[in-house]
C-alpha positions as CSV (number, residue, x, y, z in Angstrom):
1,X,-14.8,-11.4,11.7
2,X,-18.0,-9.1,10.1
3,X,-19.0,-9.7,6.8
4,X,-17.9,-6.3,5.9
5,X,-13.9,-7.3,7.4
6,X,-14.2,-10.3,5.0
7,X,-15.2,-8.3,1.6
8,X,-12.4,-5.4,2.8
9,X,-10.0,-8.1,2.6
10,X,-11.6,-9.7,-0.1
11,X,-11.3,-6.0,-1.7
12,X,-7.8,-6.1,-0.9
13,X,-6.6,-9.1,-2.5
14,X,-8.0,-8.5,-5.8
15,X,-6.6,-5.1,-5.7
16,X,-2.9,-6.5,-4.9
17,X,-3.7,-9.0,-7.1
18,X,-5.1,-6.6,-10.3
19,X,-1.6,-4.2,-9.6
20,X,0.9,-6.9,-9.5
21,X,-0.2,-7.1,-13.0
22,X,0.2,-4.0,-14.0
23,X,-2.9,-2.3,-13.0
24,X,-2.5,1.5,-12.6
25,X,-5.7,2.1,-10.9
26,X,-5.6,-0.9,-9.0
27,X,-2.3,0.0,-7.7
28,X,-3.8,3.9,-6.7
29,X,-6.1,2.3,-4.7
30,X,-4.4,0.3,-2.8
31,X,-1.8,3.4,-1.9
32,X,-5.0,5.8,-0.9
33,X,-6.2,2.7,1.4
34,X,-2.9,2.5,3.1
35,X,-1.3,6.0,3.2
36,X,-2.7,7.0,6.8
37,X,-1.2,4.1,8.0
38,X,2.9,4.8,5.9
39,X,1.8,8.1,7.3
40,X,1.8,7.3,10.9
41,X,4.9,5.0,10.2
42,X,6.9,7.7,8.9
43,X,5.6,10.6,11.5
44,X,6.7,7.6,14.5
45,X,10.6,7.7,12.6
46,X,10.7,11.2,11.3
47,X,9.6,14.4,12.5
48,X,10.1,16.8,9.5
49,X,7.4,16.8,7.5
50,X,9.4,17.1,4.5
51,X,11.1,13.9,5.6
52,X,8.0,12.5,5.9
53,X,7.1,13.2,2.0
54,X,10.2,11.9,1.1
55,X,10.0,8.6,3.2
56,X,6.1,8.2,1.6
57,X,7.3,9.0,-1.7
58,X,10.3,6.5,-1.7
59,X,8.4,4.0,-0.6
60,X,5.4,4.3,-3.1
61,X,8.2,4.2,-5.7
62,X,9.8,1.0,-4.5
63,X,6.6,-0.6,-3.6
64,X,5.5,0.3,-7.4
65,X,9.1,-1.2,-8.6
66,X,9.1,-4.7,-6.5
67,X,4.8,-5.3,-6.1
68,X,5.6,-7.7,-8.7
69,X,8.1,-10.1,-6.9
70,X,5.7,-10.4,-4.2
71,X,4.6,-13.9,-3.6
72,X,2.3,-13.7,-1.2
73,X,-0.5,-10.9,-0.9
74,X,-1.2,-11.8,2.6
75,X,2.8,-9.7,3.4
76,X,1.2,-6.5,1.5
C-alpha cells in the first residue's frame, strides 16, 4: 500500500468519522468521493437515467438518516 492509499483512507475515516457526528461538510465530502462509484452501481441495475437520480438520491437520503448507527467505518 503507497503512502498516498494510507492518508486516502486515513482521509476517509475522519470524514465518516466528523459526519457521523453531524458534520454537514464532512458528510458532502464523503458523497462527492463516492458518487462515481453509486453511479456505476445504479447504471449496472437501472438503465433510465431518471431511475438512476432517483436510486442516488434515495440512497444519499438514507445514508444521511442511518450514518449514525454505523458501527464500523471500515462497512462505509
Amino acid at each position: 500500500m503507497e503512502l498516498t492509499d494510507v492518508h486516502a483512507i486515513s482521509n476517509n475515516f475522519s470524514l465518516i468519522t466528523s459526519a457521523k457526528k453531524g458534520d454537514k461538510e464532512a458528510f458532502i465530502s464523503l458523497m462527492e468521493d463516492n458518487k462515481i462509484d453509486m453511479y456505476r452501481i445504479s447504471k449496472g441495475i437501472l438503465n433510465n437515467e431518471s431511475d438512476i437520480e432517483d436510486a442516488m438520491q434515495n440512497t444519499i437520503m438514507i445514508v444521511y438518516e442511518k450514518l449514525h448507527t454505523l458501527k464500523n467505518n471500515d462497512f462505509f
